[in-house]
Kinemage of the C-alpha trace (Angstrom):
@kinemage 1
@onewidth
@group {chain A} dominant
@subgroup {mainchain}
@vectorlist {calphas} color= white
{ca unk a 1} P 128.278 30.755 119.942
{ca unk a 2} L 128.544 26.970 119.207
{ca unk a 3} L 130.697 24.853 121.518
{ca unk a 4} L 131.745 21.227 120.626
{ca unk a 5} L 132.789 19.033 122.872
{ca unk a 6} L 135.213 16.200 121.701
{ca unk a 7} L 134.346 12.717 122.505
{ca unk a 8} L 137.933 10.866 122.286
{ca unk a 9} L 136.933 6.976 120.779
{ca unk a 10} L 133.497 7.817 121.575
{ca unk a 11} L 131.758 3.888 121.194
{ca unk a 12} L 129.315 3.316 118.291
{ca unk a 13} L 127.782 0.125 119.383
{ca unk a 14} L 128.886 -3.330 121.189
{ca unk a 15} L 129.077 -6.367 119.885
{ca unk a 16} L 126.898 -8.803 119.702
{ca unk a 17} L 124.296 -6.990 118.215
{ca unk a 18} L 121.281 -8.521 117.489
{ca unk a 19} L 120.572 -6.879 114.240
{ca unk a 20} L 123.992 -8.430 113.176
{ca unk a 21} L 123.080 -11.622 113.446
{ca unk a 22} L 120.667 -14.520 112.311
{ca unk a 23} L 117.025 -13.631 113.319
{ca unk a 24} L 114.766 -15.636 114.818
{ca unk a 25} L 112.565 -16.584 111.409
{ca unk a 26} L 115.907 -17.807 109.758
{ca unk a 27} L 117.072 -20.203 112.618
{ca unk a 28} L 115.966 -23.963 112.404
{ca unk a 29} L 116.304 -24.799 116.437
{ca unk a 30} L 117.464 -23.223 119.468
{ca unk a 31} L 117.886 -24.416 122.624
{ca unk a 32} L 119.164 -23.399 125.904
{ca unk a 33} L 122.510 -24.190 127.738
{ca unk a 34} L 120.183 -25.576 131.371
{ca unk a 35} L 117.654 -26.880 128.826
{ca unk a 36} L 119.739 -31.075 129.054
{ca unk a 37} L 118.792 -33.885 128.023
{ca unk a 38} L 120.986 -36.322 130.198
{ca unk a 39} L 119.415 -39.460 128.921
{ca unk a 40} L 119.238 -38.890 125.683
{ca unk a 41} L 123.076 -37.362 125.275
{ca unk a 42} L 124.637 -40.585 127.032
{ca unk a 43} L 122.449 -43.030 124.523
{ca unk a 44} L 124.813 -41.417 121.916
{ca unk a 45} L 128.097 -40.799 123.902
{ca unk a 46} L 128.396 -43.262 126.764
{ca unk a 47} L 128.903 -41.630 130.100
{ca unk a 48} L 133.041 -42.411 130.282
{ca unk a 49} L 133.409 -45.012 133.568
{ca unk a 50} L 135.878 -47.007 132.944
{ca unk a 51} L 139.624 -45.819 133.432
{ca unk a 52} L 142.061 -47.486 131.141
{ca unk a 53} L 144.939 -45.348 131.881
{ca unk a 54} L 146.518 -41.930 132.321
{ca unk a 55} L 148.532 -39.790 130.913
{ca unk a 56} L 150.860 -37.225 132.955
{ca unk a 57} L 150.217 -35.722 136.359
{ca unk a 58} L 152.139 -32.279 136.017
{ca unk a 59} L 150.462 -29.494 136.506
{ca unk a 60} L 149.833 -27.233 134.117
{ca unk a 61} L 149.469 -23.504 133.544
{ca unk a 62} L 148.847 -22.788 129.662
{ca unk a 63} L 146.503 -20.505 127.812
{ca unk a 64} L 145.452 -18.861 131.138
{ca unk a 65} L 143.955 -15.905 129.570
{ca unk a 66} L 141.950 -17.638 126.428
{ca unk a 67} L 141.158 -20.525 128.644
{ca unk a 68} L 141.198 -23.220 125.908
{ca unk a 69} L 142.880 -26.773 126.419
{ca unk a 70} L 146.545 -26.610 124.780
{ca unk a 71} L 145.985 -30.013 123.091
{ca unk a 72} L 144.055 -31.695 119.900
{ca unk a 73} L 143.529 -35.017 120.273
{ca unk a 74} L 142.380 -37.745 117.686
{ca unk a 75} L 142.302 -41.594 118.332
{ca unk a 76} L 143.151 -43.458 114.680
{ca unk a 77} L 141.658 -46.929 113.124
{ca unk a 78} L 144.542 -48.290 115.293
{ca unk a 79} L 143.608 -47.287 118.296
{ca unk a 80} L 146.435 -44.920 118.473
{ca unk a 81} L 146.171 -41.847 120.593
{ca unk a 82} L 147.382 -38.547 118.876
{ca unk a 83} L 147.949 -35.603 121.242
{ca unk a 84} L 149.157 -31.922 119.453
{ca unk a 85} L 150.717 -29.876 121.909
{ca unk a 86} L 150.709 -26.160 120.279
{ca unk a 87} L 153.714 -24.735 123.063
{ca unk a 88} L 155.984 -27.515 121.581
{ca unk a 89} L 154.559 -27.959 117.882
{ca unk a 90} L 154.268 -31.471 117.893
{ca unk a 91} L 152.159 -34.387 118.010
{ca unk a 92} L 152.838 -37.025 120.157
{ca unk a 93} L 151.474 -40.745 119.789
{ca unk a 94} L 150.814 -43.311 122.301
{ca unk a 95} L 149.520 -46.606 121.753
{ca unk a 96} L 146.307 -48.296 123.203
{ca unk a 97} L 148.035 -48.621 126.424
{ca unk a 98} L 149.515 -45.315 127.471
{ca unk a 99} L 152.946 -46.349 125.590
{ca unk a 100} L 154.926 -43.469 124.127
{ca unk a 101} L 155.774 -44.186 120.502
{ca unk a 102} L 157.227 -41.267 118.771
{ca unk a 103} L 156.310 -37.486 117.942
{ca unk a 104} L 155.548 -36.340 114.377
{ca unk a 105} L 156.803 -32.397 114.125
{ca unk a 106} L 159.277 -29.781 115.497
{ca unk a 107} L 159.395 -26.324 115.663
{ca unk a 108} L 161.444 -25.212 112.505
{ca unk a 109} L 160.890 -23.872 109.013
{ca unk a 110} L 161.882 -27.363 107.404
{ca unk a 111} L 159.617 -29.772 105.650
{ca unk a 112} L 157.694 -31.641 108.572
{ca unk a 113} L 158.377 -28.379 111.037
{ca unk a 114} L 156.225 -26.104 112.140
{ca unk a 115} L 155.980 -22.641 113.446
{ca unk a 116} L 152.535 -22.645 115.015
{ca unk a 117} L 150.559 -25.819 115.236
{ca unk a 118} L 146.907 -25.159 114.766
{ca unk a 119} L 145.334 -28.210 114.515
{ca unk a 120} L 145.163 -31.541 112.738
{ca unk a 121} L 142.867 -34.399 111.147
{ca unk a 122} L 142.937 -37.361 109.063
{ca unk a 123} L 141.709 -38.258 105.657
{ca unk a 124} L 138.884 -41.413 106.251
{ca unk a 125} L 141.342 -43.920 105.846
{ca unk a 126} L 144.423 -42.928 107.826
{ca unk a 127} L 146.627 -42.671 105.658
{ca unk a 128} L 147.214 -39.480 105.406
{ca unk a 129} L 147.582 -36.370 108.053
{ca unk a 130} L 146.864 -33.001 107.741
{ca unk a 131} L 148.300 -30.422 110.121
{ca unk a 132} L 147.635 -26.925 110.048
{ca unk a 133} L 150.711 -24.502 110.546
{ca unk a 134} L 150.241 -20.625 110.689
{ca unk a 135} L 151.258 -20.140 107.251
{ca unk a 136} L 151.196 -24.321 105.724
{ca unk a 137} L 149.680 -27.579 105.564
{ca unk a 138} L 152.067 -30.479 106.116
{ca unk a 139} L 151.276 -33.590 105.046
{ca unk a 140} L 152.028 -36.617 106.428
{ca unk a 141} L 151.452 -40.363 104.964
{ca unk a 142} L 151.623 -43.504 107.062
{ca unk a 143} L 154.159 -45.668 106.292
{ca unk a 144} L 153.893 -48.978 108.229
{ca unk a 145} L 153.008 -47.619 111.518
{ca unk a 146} L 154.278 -44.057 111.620
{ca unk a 147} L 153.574 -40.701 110.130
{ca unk a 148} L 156.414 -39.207 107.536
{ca unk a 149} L 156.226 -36.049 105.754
{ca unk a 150} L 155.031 -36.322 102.248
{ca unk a 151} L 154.249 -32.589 100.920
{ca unk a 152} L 153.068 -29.147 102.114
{ca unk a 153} L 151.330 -26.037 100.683
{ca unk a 154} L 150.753 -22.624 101.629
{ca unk a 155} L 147.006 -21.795 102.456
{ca unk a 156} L 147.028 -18.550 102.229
{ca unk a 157} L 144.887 -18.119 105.059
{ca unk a 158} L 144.666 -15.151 107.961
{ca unk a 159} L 143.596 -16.618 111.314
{ca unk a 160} L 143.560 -20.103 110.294
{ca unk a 161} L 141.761 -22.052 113.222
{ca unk a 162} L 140.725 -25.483 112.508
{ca unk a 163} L 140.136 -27.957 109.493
{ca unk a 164} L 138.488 -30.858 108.663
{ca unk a 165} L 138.469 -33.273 105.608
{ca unk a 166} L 135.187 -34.747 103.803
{ca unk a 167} L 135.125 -36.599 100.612
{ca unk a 168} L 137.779 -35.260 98.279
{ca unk a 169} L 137.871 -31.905 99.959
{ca unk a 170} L 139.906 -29.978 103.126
{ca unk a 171} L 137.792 -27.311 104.673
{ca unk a 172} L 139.965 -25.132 106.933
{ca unk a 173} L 138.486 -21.886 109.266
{ca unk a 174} L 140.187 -18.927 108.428
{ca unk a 175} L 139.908 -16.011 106.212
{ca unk a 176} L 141.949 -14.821 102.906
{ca unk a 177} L 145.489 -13.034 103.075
{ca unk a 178} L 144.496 -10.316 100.627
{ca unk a 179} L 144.517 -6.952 102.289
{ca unk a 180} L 142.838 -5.621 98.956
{ca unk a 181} L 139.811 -7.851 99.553
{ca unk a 182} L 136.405 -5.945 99.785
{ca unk a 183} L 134.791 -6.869 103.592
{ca unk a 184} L 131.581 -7.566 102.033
{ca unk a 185} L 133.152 -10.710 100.298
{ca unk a 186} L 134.615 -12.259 103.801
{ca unk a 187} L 133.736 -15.773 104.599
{ca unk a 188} L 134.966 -17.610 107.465
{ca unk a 189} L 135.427 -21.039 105.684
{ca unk a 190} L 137.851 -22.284 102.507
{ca unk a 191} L 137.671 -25.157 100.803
{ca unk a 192} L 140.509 -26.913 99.081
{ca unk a 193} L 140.988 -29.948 96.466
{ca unk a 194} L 142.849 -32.517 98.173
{ca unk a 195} L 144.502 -33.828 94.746
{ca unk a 196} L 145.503 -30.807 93.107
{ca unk a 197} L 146.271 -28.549 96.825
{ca unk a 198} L 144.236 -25.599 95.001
{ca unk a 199} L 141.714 -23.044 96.805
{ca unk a 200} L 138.088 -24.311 95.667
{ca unk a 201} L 135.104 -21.853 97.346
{ca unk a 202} L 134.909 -19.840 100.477
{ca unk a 203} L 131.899 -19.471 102.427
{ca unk a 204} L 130.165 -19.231 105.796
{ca unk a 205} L 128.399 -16.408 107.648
{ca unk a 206} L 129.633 -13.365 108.108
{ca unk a 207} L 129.389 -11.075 110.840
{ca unk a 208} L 130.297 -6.887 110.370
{ca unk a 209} L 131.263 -5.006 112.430
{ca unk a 210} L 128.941 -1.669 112.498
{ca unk a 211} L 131.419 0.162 110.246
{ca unk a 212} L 132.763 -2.591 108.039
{ca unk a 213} L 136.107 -2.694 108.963
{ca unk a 214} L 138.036 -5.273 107.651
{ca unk a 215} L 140.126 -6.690 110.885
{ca unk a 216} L 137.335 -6.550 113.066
{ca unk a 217} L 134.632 -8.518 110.705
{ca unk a 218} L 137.199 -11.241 110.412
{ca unk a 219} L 137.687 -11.736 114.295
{ca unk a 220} L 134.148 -11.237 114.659
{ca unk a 221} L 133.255 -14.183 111.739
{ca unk a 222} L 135.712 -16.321 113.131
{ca unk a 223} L 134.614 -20.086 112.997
{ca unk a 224} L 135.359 -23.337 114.369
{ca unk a 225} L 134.592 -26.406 111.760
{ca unk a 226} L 134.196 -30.161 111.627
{ca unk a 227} L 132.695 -32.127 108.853
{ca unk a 228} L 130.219 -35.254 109.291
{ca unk a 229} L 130.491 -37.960 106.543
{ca unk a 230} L 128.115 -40.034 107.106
{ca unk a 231} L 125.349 -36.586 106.276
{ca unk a 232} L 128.194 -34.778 104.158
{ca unk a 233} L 127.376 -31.545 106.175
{ca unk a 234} L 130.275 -29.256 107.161
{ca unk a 235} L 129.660 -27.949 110.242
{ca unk a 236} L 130.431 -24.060 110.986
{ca unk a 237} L 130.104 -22.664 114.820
{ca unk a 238} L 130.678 -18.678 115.058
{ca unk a 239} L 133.631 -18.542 117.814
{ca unk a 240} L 131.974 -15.464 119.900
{ca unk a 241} L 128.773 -16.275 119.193
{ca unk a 242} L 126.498 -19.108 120.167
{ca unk a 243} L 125.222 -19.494 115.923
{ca unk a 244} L 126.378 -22.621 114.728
{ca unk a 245} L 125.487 -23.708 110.739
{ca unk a 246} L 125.460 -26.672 108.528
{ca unk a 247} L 126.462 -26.277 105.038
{ca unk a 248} L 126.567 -28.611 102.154
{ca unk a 249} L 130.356 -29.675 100.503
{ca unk a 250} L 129.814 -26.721 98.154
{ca unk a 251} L 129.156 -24.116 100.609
{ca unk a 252} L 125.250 -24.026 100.399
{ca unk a 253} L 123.766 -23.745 104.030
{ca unk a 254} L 121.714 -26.401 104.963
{ca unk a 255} L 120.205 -25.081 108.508
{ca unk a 256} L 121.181 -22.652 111.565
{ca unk a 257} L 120.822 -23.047 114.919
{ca unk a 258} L 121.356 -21.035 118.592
{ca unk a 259} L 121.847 -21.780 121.774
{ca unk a 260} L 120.388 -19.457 124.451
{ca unk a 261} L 121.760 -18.344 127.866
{ca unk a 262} L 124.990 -18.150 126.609
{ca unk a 263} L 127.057 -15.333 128.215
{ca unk a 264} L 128.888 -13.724 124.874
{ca unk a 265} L 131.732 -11.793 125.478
{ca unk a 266} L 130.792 -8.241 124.497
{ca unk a 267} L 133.005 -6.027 122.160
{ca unk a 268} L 132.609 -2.383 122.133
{ca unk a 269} L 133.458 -0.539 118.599
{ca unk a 270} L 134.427 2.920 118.537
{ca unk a 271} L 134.907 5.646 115.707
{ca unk a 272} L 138.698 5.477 116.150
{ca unk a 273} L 138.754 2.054 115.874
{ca unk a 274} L 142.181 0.039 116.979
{ca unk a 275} L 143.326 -3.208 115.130
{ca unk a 276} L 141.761 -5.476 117.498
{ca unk a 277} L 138.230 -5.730 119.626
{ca unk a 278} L 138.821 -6.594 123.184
{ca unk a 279} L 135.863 -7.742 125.578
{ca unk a 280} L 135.298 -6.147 128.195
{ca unk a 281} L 133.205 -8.442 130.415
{ca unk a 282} L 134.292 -9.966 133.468
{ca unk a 283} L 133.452 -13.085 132.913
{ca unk a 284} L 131.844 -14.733 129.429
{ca unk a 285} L 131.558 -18.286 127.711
{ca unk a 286} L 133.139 -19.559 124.972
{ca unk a 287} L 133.722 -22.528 122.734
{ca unk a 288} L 136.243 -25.252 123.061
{ca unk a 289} L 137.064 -26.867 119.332
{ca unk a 290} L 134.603 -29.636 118.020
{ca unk a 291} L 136.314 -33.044 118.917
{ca unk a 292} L 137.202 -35.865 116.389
{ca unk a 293} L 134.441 -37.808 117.385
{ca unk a 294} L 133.128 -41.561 115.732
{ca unk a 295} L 129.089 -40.786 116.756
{ca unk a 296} L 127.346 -41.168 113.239
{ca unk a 297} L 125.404 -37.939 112.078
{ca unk a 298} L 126.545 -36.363 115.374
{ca unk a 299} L 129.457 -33.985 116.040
{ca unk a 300} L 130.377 -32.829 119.306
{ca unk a 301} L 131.421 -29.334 120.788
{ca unk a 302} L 131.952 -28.298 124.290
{ca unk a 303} L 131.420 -24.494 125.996
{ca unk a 304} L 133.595 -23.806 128.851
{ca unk a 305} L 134.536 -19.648 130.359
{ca unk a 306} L 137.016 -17.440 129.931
{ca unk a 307} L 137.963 -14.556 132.459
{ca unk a 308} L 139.382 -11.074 130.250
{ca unk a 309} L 143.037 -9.946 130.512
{ca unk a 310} L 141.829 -7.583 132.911
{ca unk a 311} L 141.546 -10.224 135.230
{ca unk a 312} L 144.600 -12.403 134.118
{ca unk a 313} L 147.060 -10.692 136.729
{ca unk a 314} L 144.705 -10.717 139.670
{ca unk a 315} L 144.126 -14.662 138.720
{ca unk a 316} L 147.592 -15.261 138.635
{ca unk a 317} L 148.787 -13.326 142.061
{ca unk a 318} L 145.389 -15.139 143.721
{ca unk a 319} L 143.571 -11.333 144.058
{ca unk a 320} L 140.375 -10.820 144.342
{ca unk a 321} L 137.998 -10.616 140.992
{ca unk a 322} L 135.875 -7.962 141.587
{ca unk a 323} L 133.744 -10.136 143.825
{ca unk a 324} L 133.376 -12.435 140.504
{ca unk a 325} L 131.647 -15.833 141.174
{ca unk a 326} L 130.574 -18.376 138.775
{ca unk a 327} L 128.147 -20.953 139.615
{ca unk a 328} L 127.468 -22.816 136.161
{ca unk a 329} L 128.674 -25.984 135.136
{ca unk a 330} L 132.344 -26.246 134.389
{ca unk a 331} L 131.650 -27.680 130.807
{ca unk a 332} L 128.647 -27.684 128.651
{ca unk a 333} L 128.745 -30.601 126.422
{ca unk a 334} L 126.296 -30.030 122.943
{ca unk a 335} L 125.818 -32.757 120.919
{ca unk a 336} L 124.462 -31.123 117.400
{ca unk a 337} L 122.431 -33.645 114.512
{ca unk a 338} L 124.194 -32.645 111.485
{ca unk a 339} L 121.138 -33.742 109.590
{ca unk a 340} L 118.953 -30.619 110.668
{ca unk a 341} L 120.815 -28.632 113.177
{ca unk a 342} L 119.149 -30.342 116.654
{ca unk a 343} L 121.125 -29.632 119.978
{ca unk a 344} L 121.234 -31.770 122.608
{ca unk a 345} L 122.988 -31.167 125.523
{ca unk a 346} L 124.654 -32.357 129.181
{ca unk a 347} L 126.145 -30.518 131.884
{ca unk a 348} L 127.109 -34.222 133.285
{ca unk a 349} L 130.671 -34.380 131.233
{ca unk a 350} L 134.222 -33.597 131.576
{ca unk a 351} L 136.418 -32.217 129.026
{ca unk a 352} L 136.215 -34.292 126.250
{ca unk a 353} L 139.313 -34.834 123.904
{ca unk a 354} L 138.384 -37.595 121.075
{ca unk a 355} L 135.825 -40.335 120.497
{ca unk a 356} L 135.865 -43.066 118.698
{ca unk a 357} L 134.596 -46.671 118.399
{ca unk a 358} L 134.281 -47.521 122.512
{ca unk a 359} L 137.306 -44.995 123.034
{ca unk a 360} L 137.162 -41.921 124.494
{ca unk a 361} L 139.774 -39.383 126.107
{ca unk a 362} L 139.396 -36.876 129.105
{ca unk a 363} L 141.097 -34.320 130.132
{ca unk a 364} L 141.140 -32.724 134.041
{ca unk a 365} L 140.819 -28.767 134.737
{ca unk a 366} L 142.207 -27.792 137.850
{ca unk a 367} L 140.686 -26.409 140.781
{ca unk a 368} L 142.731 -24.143 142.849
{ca unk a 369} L 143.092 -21.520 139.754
{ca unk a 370} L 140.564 -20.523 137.509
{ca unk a 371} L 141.068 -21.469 133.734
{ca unk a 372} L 143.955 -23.858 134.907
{ca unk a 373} L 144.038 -27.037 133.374
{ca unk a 374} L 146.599 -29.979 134.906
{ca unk a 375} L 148.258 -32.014 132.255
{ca unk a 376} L 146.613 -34.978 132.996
{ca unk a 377} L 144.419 -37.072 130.183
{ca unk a 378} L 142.166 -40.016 130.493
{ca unk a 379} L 141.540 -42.948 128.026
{ca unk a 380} L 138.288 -44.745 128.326
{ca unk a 381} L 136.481 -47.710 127.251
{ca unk a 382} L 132.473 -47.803 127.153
């Protein structure tokens, strides 16, 4: 007599896998997170020493569990300091000395409102702003010395993260609305024609899960962007994984590169799969968005750590994490050459929020909690 025994969810495989992912022969530089270059990192970002002024001193509990900053921030040709706050929807703008000036958005369903504020960048002159909704792009023009809404378009787009613009083109992360799309055909990264609003290519790398299912290759090719003009490279960093790629404006990749020691969060896939893979580490790195950053053929991204859900209760009532201690720097600060895909990095830096000209904004994480941040922000001069 045969007997079988039932396995319920019985797990395939976790993720990362390294067959799943860029091999060795393919990747143009890799470096380690300990492996810093101190010197050579503050040549091209100045060490920021001197305090201008601050911004807030509340604290702040927000995005515990993900353990990203709640704010974008962009400095403008004005030297104007733009902070998006996603639990509000709007941006608010401060002048060169710490002065409140006024907001641009509102939570709404009106032109200029928003329903989930993503992100936002500027075309290279400043005259125009792009903001990234859930489900739109508003557009904003600058009239005299403030933003007013212009126009807005639907992208389309599931999991929209960030964008970026370069030349006549907006790249945004994200990955097509069409539930009849074929997983084999998933890219992380859309391009769009500034003058006429209309979808252009999609590309990026794509990472499947083992059995191909659509939800779970999307989260798992999810990718943060920012494009460098001055080498015309858009800039693709896998959000799990430490793979980060440089493509040309037309999607063509350019070079690939890894950084090692990076503690991935790791995703276990099972047969009776649900609609969404969880980690199940206690503790794992991840990526903070790339900053809007002024440093020539340079773009800059920062890794910070996340604890799981699991822990988000015991974090919040101050119990103990499973004996969990983490000794590693509280931000790892990569400065990538968009020209060929060369890392440098420093464990010397705070959060970093924008860059540009002999500007540069900080932001505090708090001590007493773990993935806490206090709503305080720093603007620099070097």
């Amino acid at each position: 007599m045969l007997t079988i025994f039932c396995t319920k969810n019985p797990n395939i495989g976790t993720h990362p896998h390294p067959s799943l992912l860029p091999q060795e022969e393919e990747i143009a530089f890799t470096i380690n997170m300990e492996d810093t270059d101190e010197t050579t990192f503050s040549n091209i970002l100045p060490y920021p020493e001197s305090e201008r002024f601050q911004i807030g001193n509340d604290s702040l509990l927000a995005n515990i569990y993900h353990g990203i900053l709640p704010y974008h921030f962009a400095i403008d040709s004005q030297k104007r300091l733009y902070i998006a706050q996603w639990t509000t929807n709007t941006i608010n703008v401060y002048s060169q000395d710490g002065e409140y000036l006024y907001s641009i958005g509102k939570s709404g369903f009106g032109p200029g409102e928003l329903q989930r504020l993503r992100y936002f960048t500027f075309d290279s002159s400043y005259q125009t702003l792009y903001v990234l909704d859930q489900y739109e792009v508003e557009i904003f023009t600058l009239i005299e010395t403030s933003y007013e809404f212009k126009d807005s378009f639907k992208h389309n787009l599931f999991l929209p993260e960030t964008m970026c613009v370069l030349g006549s083109n907006l790249y945004i992360s994200g990955f097509i609305n069409n539930k009849e799309q074929f997983v084999e055909n998933i890219k992380g990264i859309n391009g769009f024609d500034l003058k006429t609003l209309e979808h252009k290519n999609t590309f990026g790398y794509t990472y499947y899960s083992f059995q191909k299912i659509l939800v779970h290759t999307r989260t798992l090719s999810s990718m943060l962007i920012s494009c460098n003009k001055e080498t015309n490279t858009v800039v693709g960093q896998l959000r799990e994984f430490p793979y980060m790629f440089g493509y040309t404006k037309e999607g063509e990749e350019k070079w690939s590169a890894r950084i090692g020691n990076f503690e991935s969060a790791q995703f276990p896939e099972t047969s009776e799969p649900s609609m969404t893979l969880r980690p199940n580490k206690d503790f794992y790195n991840h990526f903070f968005p790339f900053r809007a950053t002024d440093l020539g053929k340079y773009e800059l991204i920062q890794i910070g750590y996340r604890y799981p859900s699991s822990q988000l209760y015991k974090i919040l009532t101050n119990e103990p994490l499973n004996d969990l201690i983490y000794d590693g720097p509280e931000v790892t600060s990569v400065l990538v050459n968009t020209n060929n895909g060369e890392l440098i990095i420093s464990n010397r830096y705070p959060i970093v929020g924008a860059v540009k000209d002999s500007l540069i904004i900080t932001a505090d994480r708090g001590d007493s909690i773990p993935q806490a941040y206090t709503n305080t922000f720093y603007f620099h001069e070097f």
